[in-house]
N, C-alpha and C positions, 0 to 999 in steps of 0.2 A: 606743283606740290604745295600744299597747303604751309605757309609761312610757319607757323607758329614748329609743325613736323621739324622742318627745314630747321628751324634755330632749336631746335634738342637734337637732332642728329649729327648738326656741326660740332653742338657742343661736346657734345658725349665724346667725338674722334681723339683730342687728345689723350683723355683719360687712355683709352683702350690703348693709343698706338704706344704710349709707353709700356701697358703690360702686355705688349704682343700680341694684342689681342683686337682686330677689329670687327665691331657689332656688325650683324643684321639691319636691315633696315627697320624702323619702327614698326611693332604693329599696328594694325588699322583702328582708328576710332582715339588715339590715343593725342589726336589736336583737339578733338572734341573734350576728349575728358579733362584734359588740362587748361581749366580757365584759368589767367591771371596764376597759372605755375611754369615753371621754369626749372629742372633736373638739370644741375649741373654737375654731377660725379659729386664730389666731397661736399658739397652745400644744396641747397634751393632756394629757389626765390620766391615766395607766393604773397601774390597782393602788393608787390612791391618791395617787402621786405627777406632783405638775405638770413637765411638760416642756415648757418654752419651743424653740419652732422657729426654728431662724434657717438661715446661713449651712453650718451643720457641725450640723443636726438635722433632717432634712427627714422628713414625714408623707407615707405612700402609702399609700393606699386605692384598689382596685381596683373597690370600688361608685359612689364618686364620678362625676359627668359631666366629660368635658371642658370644661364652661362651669365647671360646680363649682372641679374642682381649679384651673384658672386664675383664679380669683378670690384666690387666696393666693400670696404669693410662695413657698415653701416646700414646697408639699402638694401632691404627683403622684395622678394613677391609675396610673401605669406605671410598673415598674421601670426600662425603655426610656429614657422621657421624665426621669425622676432622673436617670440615669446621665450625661446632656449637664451637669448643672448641679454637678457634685460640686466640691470644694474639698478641697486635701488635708489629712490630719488629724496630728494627732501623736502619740505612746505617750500622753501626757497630756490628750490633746484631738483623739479621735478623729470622723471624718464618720462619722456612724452615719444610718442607715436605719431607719426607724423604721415597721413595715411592717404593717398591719390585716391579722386574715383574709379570704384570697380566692386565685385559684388567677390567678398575674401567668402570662403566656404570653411566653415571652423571646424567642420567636420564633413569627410568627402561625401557627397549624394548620391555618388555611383556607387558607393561600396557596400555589396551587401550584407555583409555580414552586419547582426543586432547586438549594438551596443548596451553589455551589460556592466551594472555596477562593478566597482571594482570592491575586493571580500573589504568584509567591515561598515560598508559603505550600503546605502538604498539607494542612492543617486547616479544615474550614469552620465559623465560629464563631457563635451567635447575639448574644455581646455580648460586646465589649472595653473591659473599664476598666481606665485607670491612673490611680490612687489609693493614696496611701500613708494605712497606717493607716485604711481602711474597713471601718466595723461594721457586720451584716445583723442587724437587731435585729426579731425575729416578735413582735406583741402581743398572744401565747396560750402559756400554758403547753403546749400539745399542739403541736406540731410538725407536725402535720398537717392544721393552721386555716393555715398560712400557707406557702404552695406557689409555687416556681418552678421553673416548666413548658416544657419542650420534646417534641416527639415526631418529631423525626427520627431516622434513623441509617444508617449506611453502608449506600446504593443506594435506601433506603425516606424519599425527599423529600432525601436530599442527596448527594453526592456524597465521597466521604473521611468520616471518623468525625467524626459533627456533633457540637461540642464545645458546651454551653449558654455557658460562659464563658472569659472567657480572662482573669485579672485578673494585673496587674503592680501591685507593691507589696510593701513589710513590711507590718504588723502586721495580715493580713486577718481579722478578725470574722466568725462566724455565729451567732446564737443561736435557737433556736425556730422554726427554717428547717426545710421539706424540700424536697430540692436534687430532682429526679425529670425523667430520661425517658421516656415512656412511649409511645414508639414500640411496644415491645412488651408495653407493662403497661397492662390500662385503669387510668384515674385517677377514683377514687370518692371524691365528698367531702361526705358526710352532712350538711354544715352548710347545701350549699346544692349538693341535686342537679342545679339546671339546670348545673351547672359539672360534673357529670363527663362524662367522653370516654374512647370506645375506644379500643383500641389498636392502631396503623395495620398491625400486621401479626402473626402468631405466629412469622414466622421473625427466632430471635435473631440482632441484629448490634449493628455496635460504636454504644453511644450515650450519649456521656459525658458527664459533668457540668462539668468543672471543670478549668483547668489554673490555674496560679498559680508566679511564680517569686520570692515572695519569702516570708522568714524573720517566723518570732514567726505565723504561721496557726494560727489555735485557733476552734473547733466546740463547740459547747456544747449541749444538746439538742436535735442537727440529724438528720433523714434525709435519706442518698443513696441516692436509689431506682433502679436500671436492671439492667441484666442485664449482657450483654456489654460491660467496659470501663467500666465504671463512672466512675471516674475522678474521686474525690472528692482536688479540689485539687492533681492530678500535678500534679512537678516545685516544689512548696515544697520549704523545708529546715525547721527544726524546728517541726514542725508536733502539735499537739493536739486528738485526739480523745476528749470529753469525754461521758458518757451519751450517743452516737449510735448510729443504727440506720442497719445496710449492709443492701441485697438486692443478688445479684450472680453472676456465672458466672463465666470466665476473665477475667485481662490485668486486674484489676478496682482493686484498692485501691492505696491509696497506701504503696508502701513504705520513706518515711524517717519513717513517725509514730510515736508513741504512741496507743494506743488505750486508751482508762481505763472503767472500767465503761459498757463498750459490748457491742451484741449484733448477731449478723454473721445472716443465709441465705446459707448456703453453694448454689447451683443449679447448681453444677459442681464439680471435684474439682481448681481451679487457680486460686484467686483473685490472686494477684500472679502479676504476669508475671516481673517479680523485684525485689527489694529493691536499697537504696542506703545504702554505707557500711554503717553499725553495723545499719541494716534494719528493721525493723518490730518494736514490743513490744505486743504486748495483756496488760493487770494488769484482772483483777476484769472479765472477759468471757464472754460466753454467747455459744455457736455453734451456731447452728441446718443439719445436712448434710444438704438433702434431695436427695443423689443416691446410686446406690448404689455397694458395692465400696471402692476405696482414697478414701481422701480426702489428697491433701496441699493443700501450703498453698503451694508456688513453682513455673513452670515452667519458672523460668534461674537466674542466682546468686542472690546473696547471703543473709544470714541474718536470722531471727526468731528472737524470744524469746516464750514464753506463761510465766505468771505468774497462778497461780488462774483458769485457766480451764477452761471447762467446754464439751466437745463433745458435742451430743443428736443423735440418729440410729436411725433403726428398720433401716436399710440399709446402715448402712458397716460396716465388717470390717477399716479397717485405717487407722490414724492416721501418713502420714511429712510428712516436709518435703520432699520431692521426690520423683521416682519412680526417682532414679539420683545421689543425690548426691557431687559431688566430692570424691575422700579429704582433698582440705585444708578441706574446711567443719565449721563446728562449729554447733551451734544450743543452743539456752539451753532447758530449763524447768525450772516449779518445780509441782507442786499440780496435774498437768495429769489430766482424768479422760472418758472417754467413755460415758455414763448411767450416770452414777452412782460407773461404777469406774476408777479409779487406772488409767495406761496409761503405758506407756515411750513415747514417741516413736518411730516409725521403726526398731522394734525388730529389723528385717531388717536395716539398717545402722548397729549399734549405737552404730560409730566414729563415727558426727557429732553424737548426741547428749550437752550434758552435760546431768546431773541437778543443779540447783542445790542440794538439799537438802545443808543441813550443810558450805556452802560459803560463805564470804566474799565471792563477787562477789554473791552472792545481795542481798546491801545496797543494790548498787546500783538495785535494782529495788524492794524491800521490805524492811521490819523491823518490831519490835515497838516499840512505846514505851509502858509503862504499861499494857500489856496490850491495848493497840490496834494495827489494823495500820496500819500508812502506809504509801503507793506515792509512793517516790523520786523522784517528776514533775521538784523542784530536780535531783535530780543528773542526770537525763534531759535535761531541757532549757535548763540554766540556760546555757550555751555561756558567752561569756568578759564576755555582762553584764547577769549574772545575772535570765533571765529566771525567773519563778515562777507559772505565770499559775492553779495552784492554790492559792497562798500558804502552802506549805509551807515555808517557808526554816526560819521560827521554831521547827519543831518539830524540823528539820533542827538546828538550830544545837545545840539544847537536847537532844538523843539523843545529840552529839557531847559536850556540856561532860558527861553523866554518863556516857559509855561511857568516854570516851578515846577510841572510834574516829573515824575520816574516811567520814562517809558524803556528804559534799558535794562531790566530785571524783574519784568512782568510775569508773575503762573498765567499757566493757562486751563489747567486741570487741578483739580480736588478732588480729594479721595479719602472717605472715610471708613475706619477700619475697628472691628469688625464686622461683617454683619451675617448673614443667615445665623447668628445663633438664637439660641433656644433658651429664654428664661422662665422661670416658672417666682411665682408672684411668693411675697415672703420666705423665699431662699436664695434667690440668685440677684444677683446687681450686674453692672455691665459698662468700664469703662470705654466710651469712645473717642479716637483720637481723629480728627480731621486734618489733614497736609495738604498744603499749594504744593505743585510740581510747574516749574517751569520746564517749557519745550525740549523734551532728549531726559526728561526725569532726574529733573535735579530740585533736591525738594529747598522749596524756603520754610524758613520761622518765624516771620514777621507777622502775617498774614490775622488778622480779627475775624476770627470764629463767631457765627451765631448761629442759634440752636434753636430749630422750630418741630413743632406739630402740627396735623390738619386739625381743627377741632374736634374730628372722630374718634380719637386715640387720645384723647385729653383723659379718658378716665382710667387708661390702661397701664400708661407708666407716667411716672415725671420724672422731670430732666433736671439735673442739679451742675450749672454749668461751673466748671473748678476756675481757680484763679488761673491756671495755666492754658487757658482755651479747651482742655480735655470737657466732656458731657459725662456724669455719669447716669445712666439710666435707671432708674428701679420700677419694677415692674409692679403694677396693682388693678392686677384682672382680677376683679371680682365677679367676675360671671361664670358662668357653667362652660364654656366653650374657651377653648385656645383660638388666638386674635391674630391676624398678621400688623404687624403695627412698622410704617414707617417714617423714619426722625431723617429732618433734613439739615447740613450746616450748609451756609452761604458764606460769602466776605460779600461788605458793603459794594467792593467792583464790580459783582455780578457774576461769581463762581457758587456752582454749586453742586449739591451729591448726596448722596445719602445711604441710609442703612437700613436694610428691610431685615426685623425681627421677628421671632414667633413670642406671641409673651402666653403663657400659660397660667390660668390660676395656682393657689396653692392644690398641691397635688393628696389625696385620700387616700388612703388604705385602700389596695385592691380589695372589694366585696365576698365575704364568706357563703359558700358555697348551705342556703337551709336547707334546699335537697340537694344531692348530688346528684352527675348528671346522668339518666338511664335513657336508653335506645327504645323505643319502641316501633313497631309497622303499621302501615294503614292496609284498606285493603284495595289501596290505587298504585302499589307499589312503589311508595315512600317509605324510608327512614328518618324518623326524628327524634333528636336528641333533646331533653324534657328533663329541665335543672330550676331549681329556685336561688335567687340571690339576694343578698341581704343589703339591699340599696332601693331610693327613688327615682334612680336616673334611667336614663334609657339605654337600653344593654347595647353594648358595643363587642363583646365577645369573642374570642379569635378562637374557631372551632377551624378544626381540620380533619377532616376524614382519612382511614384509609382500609385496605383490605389486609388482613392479615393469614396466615396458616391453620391457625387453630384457634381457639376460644383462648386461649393463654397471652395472643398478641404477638405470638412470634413471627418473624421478615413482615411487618409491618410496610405496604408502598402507599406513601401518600397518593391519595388518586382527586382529594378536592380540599379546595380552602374558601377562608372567608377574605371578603377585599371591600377596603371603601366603608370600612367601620360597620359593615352589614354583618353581622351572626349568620354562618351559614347553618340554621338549624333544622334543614330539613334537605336529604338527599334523596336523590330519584336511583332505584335502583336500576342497572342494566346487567344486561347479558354479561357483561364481564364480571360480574359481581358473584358468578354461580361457582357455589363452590367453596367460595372464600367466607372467613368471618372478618363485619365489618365494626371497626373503632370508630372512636370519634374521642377528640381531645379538644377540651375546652378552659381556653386560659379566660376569665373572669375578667372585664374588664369595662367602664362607664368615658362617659367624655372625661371624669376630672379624677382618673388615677391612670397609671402603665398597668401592665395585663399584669396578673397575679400567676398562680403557680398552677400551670396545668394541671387538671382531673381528667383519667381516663374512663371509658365505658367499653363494654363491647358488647355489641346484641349476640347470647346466647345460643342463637339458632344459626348453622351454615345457611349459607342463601341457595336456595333449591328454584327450577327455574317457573314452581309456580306462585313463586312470592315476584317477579318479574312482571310488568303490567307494558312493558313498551314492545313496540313494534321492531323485532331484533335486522329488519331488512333495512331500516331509515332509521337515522345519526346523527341527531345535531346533535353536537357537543356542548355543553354550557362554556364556554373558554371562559368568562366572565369570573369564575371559580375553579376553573380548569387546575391544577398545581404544574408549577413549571419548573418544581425543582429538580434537578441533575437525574435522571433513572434509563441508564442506559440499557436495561432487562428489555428484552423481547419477549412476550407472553402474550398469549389470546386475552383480549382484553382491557390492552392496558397500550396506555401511550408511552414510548420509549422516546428520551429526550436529551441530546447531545450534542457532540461539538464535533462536526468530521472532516478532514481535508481531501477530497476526492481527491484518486490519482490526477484526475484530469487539469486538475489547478494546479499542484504541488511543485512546478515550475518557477513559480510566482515565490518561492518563497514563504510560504507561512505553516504555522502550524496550527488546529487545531487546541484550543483552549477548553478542558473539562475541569479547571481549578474553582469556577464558579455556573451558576444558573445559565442553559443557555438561553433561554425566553425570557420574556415579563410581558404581562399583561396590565394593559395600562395606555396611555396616549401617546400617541408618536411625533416625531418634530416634523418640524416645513412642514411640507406640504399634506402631513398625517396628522398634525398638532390638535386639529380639531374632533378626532377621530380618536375612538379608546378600541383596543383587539389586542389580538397576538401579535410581539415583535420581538423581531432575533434580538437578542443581546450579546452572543457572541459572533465573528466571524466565522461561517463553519456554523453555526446554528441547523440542525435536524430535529426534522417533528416527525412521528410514524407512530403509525396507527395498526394495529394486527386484530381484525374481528374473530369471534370465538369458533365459529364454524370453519368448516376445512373444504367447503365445497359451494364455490359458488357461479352465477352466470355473466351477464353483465352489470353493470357498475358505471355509478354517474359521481361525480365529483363537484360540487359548486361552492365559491366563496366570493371574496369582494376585497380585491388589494386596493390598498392606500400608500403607494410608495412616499417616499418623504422627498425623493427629487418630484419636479411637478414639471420637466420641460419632456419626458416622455422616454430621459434616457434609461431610468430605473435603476441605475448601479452606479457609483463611483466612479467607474472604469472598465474599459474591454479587457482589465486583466484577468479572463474567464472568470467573471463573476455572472452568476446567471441562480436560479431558482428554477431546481425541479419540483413538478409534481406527482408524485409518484402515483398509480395509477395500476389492479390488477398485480399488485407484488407481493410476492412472498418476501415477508421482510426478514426473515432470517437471514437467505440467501441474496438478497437485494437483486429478484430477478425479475422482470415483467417490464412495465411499459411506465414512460412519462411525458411530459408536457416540458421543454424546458426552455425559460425565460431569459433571455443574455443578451447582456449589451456587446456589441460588436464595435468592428473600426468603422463599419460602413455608413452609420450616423452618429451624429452627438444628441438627436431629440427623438429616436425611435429607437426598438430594441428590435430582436429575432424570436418569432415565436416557432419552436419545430419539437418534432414526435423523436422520443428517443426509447431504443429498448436497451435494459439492464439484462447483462446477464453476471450472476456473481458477484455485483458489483460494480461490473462497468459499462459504460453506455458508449452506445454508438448512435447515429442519426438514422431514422428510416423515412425523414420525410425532407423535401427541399423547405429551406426556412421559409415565412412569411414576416416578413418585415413592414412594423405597425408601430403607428406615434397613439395608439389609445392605452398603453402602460404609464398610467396617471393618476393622482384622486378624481373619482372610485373608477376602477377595473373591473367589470363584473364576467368571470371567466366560468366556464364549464366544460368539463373533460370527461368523456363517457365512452363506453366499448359496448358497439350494435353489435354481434356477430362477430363476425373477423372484421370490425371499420373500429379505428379507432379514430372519434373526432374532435376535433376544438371548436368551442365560440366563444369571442371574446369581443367584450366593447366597452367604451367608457359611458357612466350614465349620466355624464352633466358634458356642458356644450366648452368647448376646446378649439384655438385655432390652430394648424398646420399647417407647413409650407407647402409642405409633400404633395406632388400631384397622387391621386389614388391608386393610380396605376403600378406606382413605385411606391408605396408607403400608405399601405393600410389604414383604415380608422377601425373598420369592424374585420374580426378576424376569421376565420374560419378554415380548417386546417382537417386533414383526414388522410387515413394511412391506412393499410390491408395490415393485420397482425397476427399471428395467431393463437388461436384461442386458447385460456387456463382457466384453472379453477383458482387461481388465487382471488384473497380479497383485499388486503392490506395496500397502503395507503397513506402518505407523508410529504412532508416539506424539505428540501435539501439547499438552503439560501449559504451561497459563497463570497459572496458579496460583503463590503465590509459595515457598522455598524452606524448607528447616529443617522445622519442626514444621507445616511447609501443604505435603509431597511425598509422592509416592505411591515404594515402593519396589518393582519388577515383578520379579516372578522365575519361575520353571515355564514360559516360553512354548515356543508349538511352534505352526507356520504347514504345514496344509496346502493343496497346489491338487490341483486336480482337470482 
């Protein structure tokens, strides 16, 4: 018998023979799992040192029996079954966990039933404790002897992003912990194979570990294992990450920490979704990017700092903080290098990065002392009492009595307030106020303000800096055109930031109307609207078209507008147009005043369909002018535009939003940012098109998506978000055929393309999916009905890499179903998916019939 067995089974005998009770014999593997420990009923010993169990010290072991651990007051197999019995702790006398190796499941993996929110809640959680001052204390040096385990995540066993914990408290503890989802990751644990498990699925979603709302959170040689959302301890405030190890893709890490000689896997090229206050520092970090192309590091505000760290990579090409950062952001490094070599930061936008080298704020992060380095963690996290939880104060103290300098109440961000407003020269002024924030956003006063300009914007405002450090601004564009102008403050240390303004000239009287404006026809069949204005400048005119009932103007539907300061002063008529009399309203307006008071017109004549000059079987639409306001009317003619929750989603929780626009037209973010088209604006976004003829044959459909994710997933999430195209529908009845687009659990970098027929409303599948990673910038898709074949082809038109062998994951797509045949013509978008960085932006369409 293995010794170490031998001496826990002896010990164990008297406990039990006084409560009548004698053990089993140990289970197997548990001399292995027990280095340097020693379970002795009411104490242990680990490492050499005795630790008495009580009230605020409880023993968990996972090898233990249920009969076992209930033999002691104290001693769990579960972290579960602890978690009922906690007592809260104090900064000085902390409830610690004192936790054997073994792989604790915080939520059972067998059990099928899908974990949903509890009412009130979006979040479904495997465990809630509230506890002040609890420590997760692993009894192994290796962090990956002592494992708490979930493997759910959003769609795959739960419903909303299953979060493993939810803890409420200050002063949360982890030591010697790995925190791991592994929904998507097997879980291998060499101490004791019969404990590893696959991984419920290969498509990445969100599967998090940890939320936490309270302050003084500190990680000590922990891993947080997951992919998508990681979610080590969101929503703490100063929180410390100490020798820990991240894996992780987007939305992922915590961004109000400190991360201190830590080492990250990067598996995507967006781990923070974004930072908070002063944002995220890594000092004396290693990062591992295994994906290719650009790597940043946020995909919304705020800022990071890096400090001696070092990024490895065979595949990346380009180190920013963002992939479009705001001109008021600023970002911190110092030592920063990618294999091996020295690298600027974001050197495309050089404006946001500073280089701490050779700069004073640089202190706050690191210094020398005696030819050693120190990482500033006191002045990081000490906030207003005085926490130190690397015991750094002393060396602090002592770098200060021989420098002279202040290195124990350093900012480390600035932030100047306000900015996007909007002045207009000889009426408006513009107090600005800049503030230090030291680490955890505690602001100082001390701090010398200086106020600059580039020389480009020297003639546009100046800057009148007040005795109190405040800037006031007054604006003095004397030019025809409104300016983007931005003013920047620093402090001599090396803090900086700034404030991007619009400054406009003084503003004119909207232009009086010397003709007014009348409608006339060409005989190419156009409409233009033909006004004189009593100004020099260049018309900028916000005309709007629409059709209306009679010559009188009555039930007026907007059907086109002007964008981008273009007058739309000549409309093309179509087929929809017969019938109706068409308006046009035109608000008066130059670069150097706001629109004046709309004038209406309306051409005199119904439109009859030999004033029509277009080809009524082929349809590109102008969208560029398209109107996208709210018009949920179904009519021959006319695009119907709304907000709708299929049955099919309405699981998921949401509702359908028609309180405002559900489109705009305009450029789209990520990976759309460079690209101008149609994009949802609401979740639930619907586009439909109903042509005027009641009798048609077949029918081809083409456009050109731009989604805004760019790894192939196209949606947010498998919480049946997907993108029909409607196809051969009578859209009254929302019956015929479509194309539909969704992201599944089966990858995280391709989606499902398959054939679905509506009837009434509701869709069902009629073809097996094909699943394709070419749903990317640009998507060039085409949907058409031969006969009874209804088919797809779909590809992307710039080069893309994929892991996917082709067999299993498509690049080009091509898809075909038996259907049968109608006369319907109509024709729409039905995107479920949610908005921003999960929208598709449509542009190039053109609808023929046959």
């Amino acid at each position: 018998m293995n010794t170490n067995r031998l001496r826990i089974y002896l010990l164990l005998i008297p406990a039990f023979l006084l409560s009548g009770f004698f053990p089993l014999s140990a289970q197997s593997h548990r001399g292995e799992l027990y280095q340097h420990l020693v379970f002795e009923g009411s104490s242990i010993t680990y490492q050499g040192e005795k630790i008495q169990l009580g009230p605020k010290a409880f023993f968990i072991d996972g090898q233990l029996s249920d009969e076992e651990a209930a033999s002691y007051p104290f001693v769990f197999n579960s972290i579960n079954e602890a978690a009922k019995h906690l007592t809260n702790g104090t900064e000085a006398s902390p409830m610690v966990l004192y936790i054997a190796p073994w792989v604790y499941w915080i939520d059972d993996p067998d059990d099928p039933e899908v974990r949903v929110p509890q009412e009130g809640s979006s979040t479904p959680f495997g465990l809630e404790i509230d506890c002040q001052w609890l420590k997760f204390y692993g009894l192994s040096d290796n962090p990956y002897h002592v494992i708490l385990a979930a493997n759910r995540g959003q769609t795959i066993g739960a419903k909303g992003n299953f979060t493993s914990f939810n803890f409420k408290g200050d002063g949360l503890t982890a030591e010697n912990i790995t925190f791991g989802n592994y929904c998507n990751i097997d879980l291998d644990y060499p101490l004791n194979p019969k404990l590893n498990r696959e991984k419920r699925s290969s498509a990445i979603v969100q599967g998090q570990l940890a939320f936490s709302n309270g302050d003084k959170v500190l990680a000590r040689n922990c891993n947080f294992i997951s992919r998508l959302n990681t979610g080590p301890f969101w929503g703490s405030k100063r929180t410390l990450f100490e020798r820990c190890h991240f894996e992780s893709t987007d939305d992922a890490l915590n961004g109000s920490a400190v991360y201190l000689n830590c080492t990250f896997d990067f598996y995507s090229s967006k781990p923070f979704g974004h930072t908070v206050g002063p944002g995220a520092v890594f000092l004396n970090s290693d990062i591992r990017v295994l994906t290719r192309g650009p790597q940043y590091l946020v995909k919304g505000s705020g800022p990071v700092t890096l400090v001696d760290t070092r990024f490895q990579g065979d595949l990346v090409d380009y180190l920013g903080w963002r992939d479009l950062p705001a001109t008021e952001a600023r970002y911190y490094q110092y030592q920063v290098s990618l294999n091996g070599d020295s690298v600027f930061m974001d050197r495309d936008n050089a404006f946001a990065t500073i280089d701490m080298t050779r700069k004073e704020v640089l202190n706050a992060y690191r210094f020398n002392l005696n030819n050693e380095t120190i990482y500033n963690t006191y002045n990081l996290l000490r906030g207003e009492d005085d926490w130190d939880p690397m015991n750094v104060k002393k060396l602090i103290k002592k770098a200060e009595a021989e420098s002279g300098k202040n290195y124990g109440l350093l900012p480390t961000m600035l932030q100047v307030n306000p900015t996007r407003q909007k002045l207009e020269t000889g009426k408006d002024s513009l107090l600005l106020t800049a503030t230090a924030y030291r680490f955890g956003n505690f602001g100082l006063e001390s701090e010398n303000m200086n106020w600059s300009l580039a020389p480009e914007y020297n003639d546009l405002v100046k800057l009148e800096v007040q005795e109190d450090g405040t800037c006031l601004v007054i604006p003095s564009n004397h030019q025809d055109e409104t300016k983007e102008v931005v003013i920047i403050a620093s402090t001599d240390a090396g803090l900086e930031s700034a404030a991007t303004l619009t400054v406009a000239p003084s503003y004119l009287p909207a232009p009086a109307f010397l003709e007014k404006p009348v409608i006339s026809k060409d005989k190419k069949g156009h409409l233009a609207v033909n006004y004189t204005l009593d100004m020099d400048f260049d018309d900028q005119s916000l005309i709007s078209w629409y059709r209306c009932h009679d010559a009188r103007g009555t039930h007026p539907i907007e059907i086109a507008v002007s964008r981008f300061n273009n007058p739309l002063k000549a409309y093309q008529l179509s087929a929809g147009d017969i019938g109706y009399y068409i308006m046009a309203s035109v608000s008066p307006k130059h670069v150097r005043c706001h629109p004046g008071n709309a004038e209406k017109t309306i051409y005199t004549k119904v439109i009859t369909p030999e004033d029509v000059n277009q080809n009524p079987r082929i349809f590109i639409p102008n969208l560029e002018n398209m109107s996208t306001a709210y018009q949920p009317e179904v009519l021959p003619g006319f695009w119907a535009l709304d907000s709708y929750a299929p049955a099919d989603t309405r699981e998921w929780y949401w509702e359908a939003d028609n309180s405002r626009d559900p489109w705009y037209y305009g450029p789209g973010v990520d990976g759309a940012a460079q690209d101008t088209g149609l994009v949802q604006a609401t979740k639930g976004a619907r586009l439909r098109y109903t042509p005027v003829d009641d009798q048609f044959g077949d029918m081809k459909i083409s456009f050109t998506a731009v989604p805004a994710k760019t790894a192939g997933q196209g949606f947010s999430s498998a919480r049946a978000q997907y993108m029909d195209i409607g196809i051969k529908m009578d859209i009254e009845k929302m019956t015929g055929y479509a194309l539909r687009l969704i992201r599944t659990t089966k990858y995280g970098d391709a989606i499902d393309f398959l054939l679905m027929k509506y009837e009434n409303g509701s869709a069902t599948p009629i073809s097996d999916p094909v699943s394709a990673s070419c749903y990317r910038p640009d998507c060039r898709i085409t949907v058409e009905t031969t006969g009874n074949k209804l088919k797809v082809h779909a590809e992307n038109t710039k080069d893309y890499y994929s892991v996917h062998n082709e067999s299993e994951v498509k690049r080009v797509v091509e898809l075909e179903a038996e259907v049968e045949t109608n006369t319907f013509g109509g024709m729409g978008f039905q995107h479920t998916g949610t908005v921003g960085g999960g929208a598709t932006l449509i542009k190039d369409l053109k609808i023929e019939w046959k």
